[in-house]
C-alpha positions in Angstrom: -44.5 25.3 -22.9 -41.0 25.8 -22.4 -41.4 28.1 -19.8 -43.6 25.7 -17.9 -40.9 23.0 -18.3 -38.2 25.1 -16.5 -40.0 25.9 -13.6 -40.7 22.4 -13.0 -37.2 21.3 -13.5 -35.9 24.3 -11.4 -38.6 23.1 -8.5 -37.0 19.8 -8.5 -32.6 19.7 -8.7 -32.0 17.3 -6.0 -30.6 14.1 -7.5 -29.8 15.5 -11.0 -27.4 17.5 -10.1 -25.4 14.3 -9.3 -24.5 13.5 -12.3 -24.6 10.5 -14.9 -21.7 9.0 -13.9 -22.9 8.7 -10.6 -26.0 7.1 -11.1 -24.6 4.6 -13.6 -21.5 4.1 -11.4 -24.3 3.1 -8.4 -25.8 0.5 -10.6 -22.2 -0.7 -11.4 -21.5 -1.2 -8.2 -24.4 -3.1 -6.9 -24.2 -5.4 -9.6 -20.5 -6.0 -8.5 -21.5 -6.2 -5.2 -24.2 -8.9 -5.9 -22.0 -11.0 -8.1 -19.2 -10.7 -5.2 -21.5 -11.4 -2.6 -22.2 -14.8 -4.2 -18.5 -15.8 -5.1 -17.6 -15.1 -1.4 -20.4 -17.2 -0.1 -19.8 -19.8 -2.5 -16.0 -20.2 -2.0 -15.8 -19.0 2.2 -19.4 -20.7 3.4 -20.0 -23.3 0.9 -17.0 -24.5 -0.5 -17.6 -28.2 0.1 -19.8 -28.1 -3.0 -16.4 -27.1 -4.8 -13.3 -27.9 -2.6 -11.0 -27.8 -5.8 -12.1 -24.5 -6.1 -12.3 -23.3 -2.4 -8.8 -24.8 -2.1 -7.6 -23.1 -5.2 -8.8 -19.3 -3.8 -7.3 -20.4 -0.4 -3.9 -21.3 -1.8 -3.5 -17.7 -4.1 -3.2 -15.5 -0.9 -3.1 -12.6 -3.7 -5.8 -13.1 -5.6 -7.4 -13.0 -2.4 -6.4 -10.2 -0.9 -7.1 -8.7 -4.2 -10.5 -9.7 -4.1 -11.2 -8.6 -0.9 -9.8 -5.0 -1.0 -12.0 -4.3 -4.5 -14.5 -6.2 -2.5 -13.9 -3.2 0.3 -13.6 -0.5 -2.4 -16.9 -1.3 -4.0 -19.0 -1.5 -0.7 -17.9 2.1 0.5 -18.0 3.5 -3.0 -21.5 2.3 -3.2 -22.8 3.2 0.1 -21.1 6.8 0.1 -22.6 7.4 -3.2 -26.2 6.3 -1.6 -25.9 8.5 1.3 -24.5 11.7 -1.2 -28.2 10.8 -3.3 -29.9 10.9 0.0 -28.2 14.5 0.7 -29.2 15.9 -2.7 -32.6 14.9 -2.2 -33.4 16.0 1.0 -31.1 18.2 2.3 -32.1 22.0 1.1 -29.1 23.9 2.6 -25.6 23.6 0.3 -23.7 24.5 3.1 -25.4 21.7 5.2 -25.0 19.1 2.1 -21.3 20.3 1.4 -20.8 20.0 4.8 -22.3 16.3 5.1 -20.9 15.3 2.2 -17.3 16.6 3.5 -18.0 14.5 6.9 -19.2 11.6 5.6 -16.6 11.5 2.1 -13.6 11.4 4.9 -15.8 8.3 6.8 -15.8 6.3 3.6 -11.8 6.8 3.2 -11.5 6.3 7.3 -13.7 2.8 6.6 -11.9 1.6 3.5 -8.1 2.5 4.9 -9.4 0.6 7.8 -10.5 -2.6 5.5 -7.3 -2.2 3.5 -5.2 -2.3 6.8 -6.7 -5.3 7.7 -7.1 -7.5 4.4 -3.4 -6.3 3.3 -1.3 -6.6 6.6 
């Protein structure tokens, strides 16, 4: 029995070689990201609903930019770490994944510097 459970999970190492923290790091993030999501469209888009509030995040330029740049952080964490899942599952090759993974890790720190740049002027 033992020996038919290792050649399974030695058939199939894609995604759990990724890691725990990964994975629960991904759902982190998206529930960030949806809670985020709806306090910017609350305060930027619908802030007549609330305009003591709208006028209170405009006024705290901080807070703001604070927001934003976590905002930033969270969407390129979250997106890097779904294309890296997508290279463990379906790219065979380590040198191709490592390479990918290389490529694309120094995109996600091009996009967020760029986002940083511009919230924090």
């Amino acid at each position: 029995m033992a020996e038919f459970m290792r050649g399974y999970i030695d058939r199939y190492t894609g995604s759990a070689k990724a890691g725990d923290f990964s994975w629960f790091a991904q759902r982190i993030t998206g529930l960030c990201l949806i809670l985020i999501l709806i306090f910017h469209m609350f305060i930027n888009h619908w802030g007549s609903l609330w305009p003591s509030a709208m006028m209170w995040f405009m006024m705290h330029a901080m807070f703001k930019k604070v927001f934003y740049v976590v905002f930033a952080l969270f969407l390129v964490y979250h997106g890097m770490n779904g294309v890296f899942y997508v290279f463990d599952d379906y790219i065979r090759t380590a040198g191709w994944r490592t390479t990918l993974k290389l490529v694309f890790g120094i995109t996600g720190v091009v996009y967020f510097w760029v986002a940083f740049i511009a919230i924090v002027p």
